[in-house]
N, C-alpha and C positions, 0 to 999 in steps of 0.2 A: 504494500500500500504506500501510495506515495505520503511524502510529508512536505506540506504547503506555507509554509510563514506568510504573511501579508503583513509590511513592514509602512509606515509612515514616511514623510518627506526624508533623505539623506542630506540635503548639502547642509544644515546649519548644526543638525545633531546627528551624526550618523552610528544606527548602532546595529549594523548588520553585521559585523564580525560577531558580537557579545551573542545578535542571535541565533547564528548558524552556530558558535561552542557550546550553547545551552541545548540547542535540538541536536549536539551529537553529529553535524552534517559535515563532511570534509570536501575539499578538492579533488580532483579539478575543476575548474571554475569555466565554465562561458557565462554567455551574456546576450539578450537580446536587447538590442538598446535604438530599433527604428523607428519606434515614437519620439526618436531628438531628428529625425530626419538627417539632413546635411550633417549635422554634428554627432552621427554615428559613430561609435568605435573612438569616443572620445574617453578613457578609461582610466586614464594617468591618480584622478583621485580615488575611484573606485578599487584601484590596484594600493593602491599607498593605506588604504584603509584595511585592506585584507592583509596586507604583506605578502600578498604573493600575486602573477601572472594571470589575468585574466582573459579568455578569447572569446573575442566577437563573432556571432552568427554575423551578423551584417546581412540582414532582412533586407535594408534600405537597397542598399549598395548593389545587393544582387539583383533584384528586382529593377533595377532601374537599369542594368545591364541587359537584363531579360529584354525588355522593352525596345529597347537601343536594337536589337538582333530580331527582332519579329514585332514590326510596327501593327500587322493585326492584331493582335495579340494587345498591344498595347492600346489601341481603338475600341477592341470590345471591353476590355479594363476600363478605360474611360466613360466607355456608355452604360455599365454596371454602375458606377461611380454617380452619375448623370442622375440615372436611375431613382438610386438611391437615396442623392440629393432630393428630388422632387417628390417620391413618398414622405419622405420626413416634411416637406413644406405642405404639402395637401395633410400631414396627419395634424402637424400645429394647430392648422388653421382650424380641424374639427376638433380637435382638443379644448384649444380656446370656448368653442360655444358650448360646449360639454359640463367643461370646469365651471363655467360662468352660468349654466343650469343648474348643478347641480348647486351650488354657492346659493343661486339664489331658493332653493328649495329647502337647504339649509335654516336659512333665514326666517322662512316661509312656515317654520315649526312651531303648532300651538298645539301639542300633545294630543291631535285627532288622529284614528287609524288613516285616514285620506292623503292625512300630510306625511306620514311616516312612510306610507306605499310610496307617493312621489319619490320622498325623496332616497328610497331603494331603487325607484326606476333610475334614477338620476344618477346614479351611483353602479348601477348595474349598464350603463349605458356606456360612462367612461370603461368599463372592463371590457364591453367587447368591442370598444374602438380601438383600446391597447392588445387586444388578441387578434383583431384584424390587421393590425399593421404588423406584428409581431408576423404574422403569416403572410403579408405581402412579402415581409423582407426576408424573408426565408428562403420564399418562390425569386426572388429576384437571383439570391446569391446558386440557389441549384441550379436557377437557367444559366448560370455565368460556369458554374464548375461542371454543369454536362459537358462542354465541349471546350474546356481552357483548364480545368485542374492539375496537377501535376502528376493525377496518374492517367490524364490521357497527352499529356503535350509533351516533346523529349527535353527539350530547354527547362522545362522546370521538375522533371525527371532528375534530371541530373543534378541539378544546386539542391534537390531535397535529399537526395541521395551522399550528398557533400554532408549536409548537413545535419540530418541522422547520424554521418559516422563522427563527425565533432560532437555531439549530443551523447549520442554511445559512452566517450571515454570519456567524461564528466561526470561529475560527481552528485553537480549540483548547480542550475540551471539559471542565473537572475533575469528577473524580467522587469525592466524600467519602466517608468511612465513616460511621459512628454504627450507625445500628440493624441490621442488613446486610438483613434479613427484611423489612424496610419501603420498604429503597429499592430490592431487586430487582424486589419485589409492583408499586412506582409504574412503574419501569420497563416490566415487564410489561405494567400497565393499560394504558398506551396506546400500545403496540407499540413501546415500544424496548429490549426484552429483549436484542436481539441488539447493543447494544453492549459487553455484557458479555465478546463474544468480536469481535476484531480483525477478523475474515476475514469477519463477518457482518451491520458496520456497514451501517444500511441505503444503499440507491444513490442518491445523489441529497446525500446528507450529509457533512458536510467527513471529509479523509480522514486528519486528523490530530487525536487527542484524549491527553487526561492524566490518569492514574488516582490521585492522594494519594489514601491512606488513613488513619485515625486521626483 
């Protein structure tokens, strides 16, 4: 069973060495760090606070290689992206009059069964607004990985396959914060979305990793 930390901001108090010697977790160390974007694989302090070498997935970097070598690829990436931009603005927008019902139903309470149904309806309305976009954006990302994931495209066959075998000889995995939208996307790309959840690390990859954020 893996072992998960979820740690607070590092740069002012960092206390991720204290907590990888309390949960018993050793080296080797990688690192994903593609939510800093451009500033990937910047590790100088991350290493200074562990006392020892740290290696970079470089999610960013590969990705953006990828793209560079098959501009299709990189097109339907973008219209995924597009995509998924415009669900989130059509779901605001009906969140907004949801919230703003059910707020005023809230209000609207003088201890009648009448007022309490409403504002269950009201409440029960924002839940399947948030189940239905939960399930647009689901459909969005399968239509994108039927025909671009990395176990059907060879360009990202191969960098997941790099990268499985750096993940392999690892002890113990950190996963930074910064953009959060950019490093779940890189995740995604080349099929390691599912480290985002403990129970669904892929089989074959160390079964202990560490999540700082900030």
């Amino acid at each position: 069973m893996q072992d998960v930390l979820a740690l607070g901001p590092q740069f002012r108090a960092p206390n991720l060495r204290d907590a990888l010697q309390r949960a018993g977790l050793n080296g080797p160390i990688a690192a994903v760090t593609a939510g800093w974007q451009e500033r990937e694989g910047e590790l100088a302090a991350l290493e200074e606070h562990l006392g020892c070498q740290v290696r970079d997935l470089r999610l960013y970097e590969r990705a953006e290689a990828v793209f560079v070598q098959d501009a299709e690829l990189h097109a339907a990436y973008r219209a995924r992206q597009n995509e998924l931009r415009r669900l989130q603005d059509l779901y605001r927008t009906r969140l907004d009059h949801a919230k703003a019902a059910a707020r005023d139903m809230q209000r609207a309470q003088d201890g009648s069964a009448m007022a309490r149904q409403a504002l269950r309806s009201a409440v029960a309305t924002l839940r399947r607004l948030d189940a239905e976009h939960l399930r647009n954006l689901r459909a969005s990302h399968a239509r994108f990985e039927q025909h671009w994931s990395a176990e059907h495209h060879p360009l990202l066959a191969r960098q997941r396959a790099d990268i499985e075998e750096i993940v392999a000889a690892a002890g113990v995995v950190c996963i930074a914060g910064g953009h959060v939208a950019v490093l779940l996307n890189r995740l995604r790309l080349f099929g390691l979305g599912a480290c985002c959840a403990a129970d669904r690390w892929p089989p074959g990859l160390p079964a202990r990793w560490q999540w700082p954020t900030g």
